[in-house]
C-alpha positions as CSV (number, residue, x, y, z in Angstrom):
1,X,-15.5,21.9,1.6
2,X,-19.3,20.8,1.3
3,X,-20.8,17.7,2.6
4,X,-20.4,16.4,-1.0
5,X,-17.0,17.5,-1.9
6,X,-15.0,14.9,0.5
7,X,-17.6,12.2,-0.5
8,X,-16.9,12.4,-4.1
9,X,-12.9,13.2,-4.2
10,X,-12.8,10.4,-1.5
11,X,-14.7,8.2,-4.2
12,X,-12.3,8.7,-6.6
13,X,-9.5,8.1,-4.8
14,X,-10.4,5.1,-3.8
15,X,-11.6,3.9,-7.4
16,X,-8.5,5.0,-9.0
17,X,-6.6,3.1,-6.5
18,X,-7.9,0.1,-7.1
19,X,-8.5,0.4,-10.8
20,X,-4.5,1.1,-11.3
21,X,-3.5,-1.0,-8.4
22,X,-1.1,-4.2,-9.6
23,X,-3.1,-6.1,-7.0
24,X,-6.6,-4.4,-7.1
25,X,-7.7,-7.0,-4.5
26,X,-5.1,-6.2,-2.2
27,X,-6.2,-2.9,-2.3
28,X,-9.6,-2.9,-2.0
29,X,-9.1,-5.2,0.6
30,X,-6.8,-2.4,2.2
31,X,-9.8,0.1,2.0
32,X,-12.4,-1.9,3.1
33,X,-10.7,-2.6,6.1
34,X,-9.5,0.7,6.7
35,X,-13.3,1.7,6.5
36,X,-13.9,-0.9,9.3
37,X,-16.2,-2.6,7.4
38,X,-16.6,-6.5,7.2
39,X,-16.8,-8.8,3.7
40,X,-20.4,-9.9,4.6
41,X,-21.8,-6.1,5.3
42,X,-20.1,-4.8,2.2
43,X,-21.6,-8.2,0.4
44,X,-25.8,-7.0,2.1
45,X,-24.8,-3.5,0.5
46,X,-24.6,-4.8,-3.0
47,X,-26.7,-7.4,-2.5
48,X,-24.2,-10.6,-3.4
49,X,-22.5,-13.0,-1.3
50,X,-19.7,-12.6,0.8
51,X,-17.6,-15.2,-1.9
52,X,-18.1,-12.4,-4.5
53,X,-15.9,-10.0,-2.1
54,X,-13.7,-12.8,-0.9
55,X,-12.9,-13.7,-4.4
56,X,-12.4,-10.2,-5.9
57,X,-10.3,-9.2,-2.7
58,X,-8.1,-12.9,-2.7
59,X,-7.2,-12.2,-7.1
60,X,-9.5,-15.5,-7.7
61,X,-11.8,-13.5,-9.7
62,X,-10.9,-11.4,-12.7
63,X,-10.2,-8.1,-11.8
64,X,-12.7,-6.1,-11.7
65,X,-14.1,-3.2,-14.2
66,X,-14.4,0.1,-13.5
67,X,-18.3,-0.1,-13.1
68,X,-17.8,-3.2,-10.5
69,X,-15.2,-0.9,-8.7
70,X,-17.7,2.0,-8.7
71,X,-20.1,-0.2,-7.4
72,X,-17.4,-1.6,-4.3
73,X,-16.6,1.9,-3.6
74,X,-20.6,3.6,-3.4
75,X,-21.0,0.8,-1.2
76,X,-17.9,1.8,1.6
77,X,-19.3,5.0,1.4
78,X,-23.0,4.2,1.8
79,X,-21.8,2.3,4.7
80,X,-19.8,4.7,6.1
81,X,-22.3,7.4,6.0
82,X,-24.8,5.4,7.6
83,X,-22.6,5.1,10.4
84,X,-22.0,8.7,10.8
85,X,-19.8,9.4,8.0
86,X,-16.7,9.7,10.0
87,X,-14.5,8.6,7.7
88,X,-15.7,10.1,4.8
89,X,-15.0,13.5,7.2
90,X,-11.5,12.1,8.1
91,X,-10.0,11.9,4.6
92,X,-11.9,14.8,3.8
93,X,-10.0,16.9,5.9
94,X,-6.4,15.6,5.0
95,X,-7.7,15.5,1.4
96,X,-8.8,19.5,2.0
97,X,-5.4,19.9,3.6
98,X,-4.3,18.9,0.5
99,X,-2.4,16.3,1.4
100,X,-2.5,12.3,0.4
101,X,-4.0,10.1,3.2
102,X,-0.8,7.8,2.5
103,X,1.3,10.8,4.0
104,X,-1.4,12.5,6.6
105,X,-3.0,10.0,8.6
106,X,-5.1,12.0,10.0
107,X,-5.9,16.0,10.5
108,X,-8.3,17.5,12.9
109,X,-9.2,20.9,15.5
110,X,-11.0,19.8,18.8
111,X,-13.9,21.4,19.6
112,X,-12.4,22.8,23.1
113,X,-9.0,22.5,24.2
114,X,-7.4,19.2,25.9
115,X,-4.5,18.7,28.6
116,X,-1.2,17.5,26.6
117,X,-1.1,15.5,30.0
118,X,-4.2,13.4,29.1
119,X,-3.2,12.6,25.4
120,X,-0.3,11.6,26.7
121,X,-1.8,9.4,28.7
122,X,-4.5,7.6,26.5
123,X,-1.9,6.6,24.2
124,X,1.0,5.6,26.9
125,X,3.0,8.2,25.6
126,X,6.3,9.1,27.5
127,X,7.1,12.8,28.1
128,X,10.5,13.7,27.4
129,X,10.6,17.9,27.5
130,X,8.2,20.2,28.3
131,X,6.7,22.7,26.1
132,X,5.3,26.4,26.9
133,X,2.0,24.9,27.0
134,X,0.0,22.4,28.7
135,X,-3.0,22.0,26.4
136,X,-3.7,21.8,22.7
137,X,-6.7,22.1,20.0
138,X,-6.0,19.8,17.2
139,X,-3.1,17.3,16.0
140,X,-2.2,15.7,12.6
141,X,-0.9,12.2,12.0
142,X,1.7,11.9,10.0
143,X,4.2,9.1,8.1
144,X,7.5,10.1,9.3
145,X,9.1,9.2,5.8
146,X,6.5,9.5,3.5
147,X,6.5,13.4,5.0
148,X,10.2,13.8,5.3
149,X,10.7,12.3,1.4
150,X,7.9,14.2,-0.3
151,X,6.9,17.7,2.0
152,X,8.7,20.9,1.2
153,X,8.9,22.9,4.5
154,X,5.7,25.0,2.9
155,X,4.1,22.1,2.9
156,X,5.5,20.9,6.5
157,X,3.8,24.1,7.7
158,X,0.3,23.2,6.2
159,X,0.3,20.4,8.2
160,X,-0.8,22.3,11.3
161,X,-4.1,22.7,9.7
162,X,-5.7,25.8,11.6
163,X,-3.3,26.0,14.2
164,X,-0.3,25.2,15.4
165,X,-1.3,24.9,19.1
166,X,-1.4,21.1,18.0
167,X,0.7,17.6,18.7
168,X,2.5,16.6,15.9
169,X,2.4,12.6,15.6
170,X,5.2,10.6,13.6
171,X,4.7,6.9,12.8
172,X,7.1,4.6,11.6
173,X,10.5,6.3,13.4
174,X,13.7,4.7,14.3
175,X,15.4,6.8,16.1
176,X,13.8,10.6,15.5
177,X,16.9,12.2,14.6
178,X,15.2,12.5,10.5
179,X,11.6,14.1,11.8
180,X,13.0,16.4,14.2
181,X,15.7,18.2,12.3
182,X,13.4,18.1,9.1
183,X,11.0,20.3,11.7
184,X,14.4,22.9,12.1
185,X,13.5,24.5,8.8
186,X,9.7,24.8,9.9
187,X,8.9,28.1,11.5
188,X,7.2,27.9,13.5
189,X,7.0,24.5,15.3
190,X,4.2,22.7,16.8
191,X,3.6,23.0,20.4
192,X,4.0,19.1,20.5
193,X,5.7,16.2,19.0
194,X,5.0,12.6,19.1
195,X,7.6,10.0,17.9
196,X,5.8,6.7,17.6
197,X,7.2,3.4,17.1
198,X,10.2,4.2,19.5
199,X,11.0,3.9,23.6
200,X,13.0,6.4,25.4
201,X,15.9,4.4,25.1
202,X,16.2,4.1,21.1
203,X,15.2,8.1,21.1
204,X,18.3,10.1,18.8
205,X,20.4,11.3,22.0
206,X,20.3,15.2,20.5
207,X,16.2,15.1,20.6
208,X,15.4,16.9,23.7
209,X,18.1,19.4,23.1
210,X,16.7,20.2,19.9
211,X,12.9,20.1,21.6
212,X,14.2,22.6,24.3
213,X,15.5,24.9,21.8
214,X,12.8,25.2,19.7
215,X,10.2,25.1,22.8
216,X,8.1,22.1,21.9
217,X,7.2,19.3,24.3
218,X,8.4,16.2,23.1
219,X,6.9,12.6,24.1
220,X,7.8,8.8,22.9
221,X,5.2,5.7,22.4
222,X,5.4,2.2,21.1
223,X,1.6,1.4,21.7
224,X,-0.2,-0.2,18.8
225,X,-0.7,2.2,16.1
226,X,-4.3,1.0,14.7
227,X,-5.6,1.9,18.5
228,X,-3.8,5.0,18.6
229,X,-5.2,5.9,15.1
230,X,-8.5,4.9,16.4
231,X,-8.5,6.7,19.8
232,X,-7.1,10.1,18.2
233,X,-10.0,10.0,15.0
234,X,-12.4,9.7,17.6
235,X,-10.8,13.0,19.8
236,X,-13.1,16.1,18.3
């Protein structure tokens, strides 16, 4: 995709979001944040006061019209590409992918190669099984059941993006029984798989067996999602 493409399909996402949301405050609120970006910067951008944005985002204004929302959502962007556009590239990618960002957090190839090892490391990640390899080139981000509900295995595999020398990251597990046999009837697997949201000792007890068999390295971590999110967007 262009430069423009993302931009544009990223635009009306959002809009239609918020436009069809029960609580469009709520949701703009939920981009805004997710864009990193505070009430008073978005309020300089469209030249009003922060109260405008408080007041849309908190339901005390009337909802507002699709123009207003266009405005709010040129406005993220704007920002956003200012900074560097890296969020505008983010969803593009999982947008490209062809995938809602609601289901792929986030989708990207490294420019060079990293040591598992490391990742593992930066986001406290326990190793449970090895894999046949030590390094990877890319990794997606996924909701473990948001993807297990609504991918078809097709779809499972698209989720490698370019390659599938990649970590695979689930959030939101339990246990990791659901993730890992849903990855059986994927062919073939990632050369790595994260289950977030779990320690070793709540991990399903057939997990490295089914790891080992399928020659994946498999690894565990509970640390805070929004900083994992944030350290993995920035790998590239």
């Amino acid at each position: 995709m262009g430069g423009r493409g993302p931009k544009r399909e990223l635009a009306e996402k959002i809009a239609g979001e918020i436009t069809l949301s029960d609580d469009p405050g709520a949701t703009l609120r939920k981009w805004r944040t997710d864009f990193d970006i505070s009430q008073t910067d978005l309020a300089t951008e469209l030249d009003v006061s922060s109260s405008v944005i408080s007041d849309y985002e908190s339901g005390r204004r009337e909802s507002p019209g699709i123009g207003v929302v266009r405005r709010l959502v040129d406005g993220l962007l704007s920002i956003d590409e200012r900074r560097g556009g890296d969020r505008i590239r983010q969803y593009g990618r999982v947008l490209s992918a062809g995938f809602d960002s609601d289901v792929v957090h986030d989708l990207r190839e490294y420019a060079t190669s990293i040591p598992l090892e490391k990742l593992y490391d930066d986001i406290d990640a326990t190793r449970i099984t090895a894999g046949s390899t030590d390094r990877i080139s890319g990794h997606t981000v996924i909701d473990s059941i948001q993807a297990i509900t609504r991918l078809s295995s097709e779809e499972f595999f698209r989720l490698y993006g370019q390659s599938t020398n990649r970590v695979l990251v689930f959030t939101g597990v339990s246990r990791g029984e659901s993730p890992l046999v849903a990855l059986r009837v994927v062919n073939p697997t990632p050369n790595a798989v994260v289950l977030h949201g779990i320690d070793e000792e709540d991990l399903w007890d057939h997990a490295a067996d089914l790891a080992r068999i399928d020659g994946y390295s498999l690894a565990v971590t509970n640390t805070d999602l929004d900083g994992m999110l944030e350290y993995l967007v920035g790998l590239e």
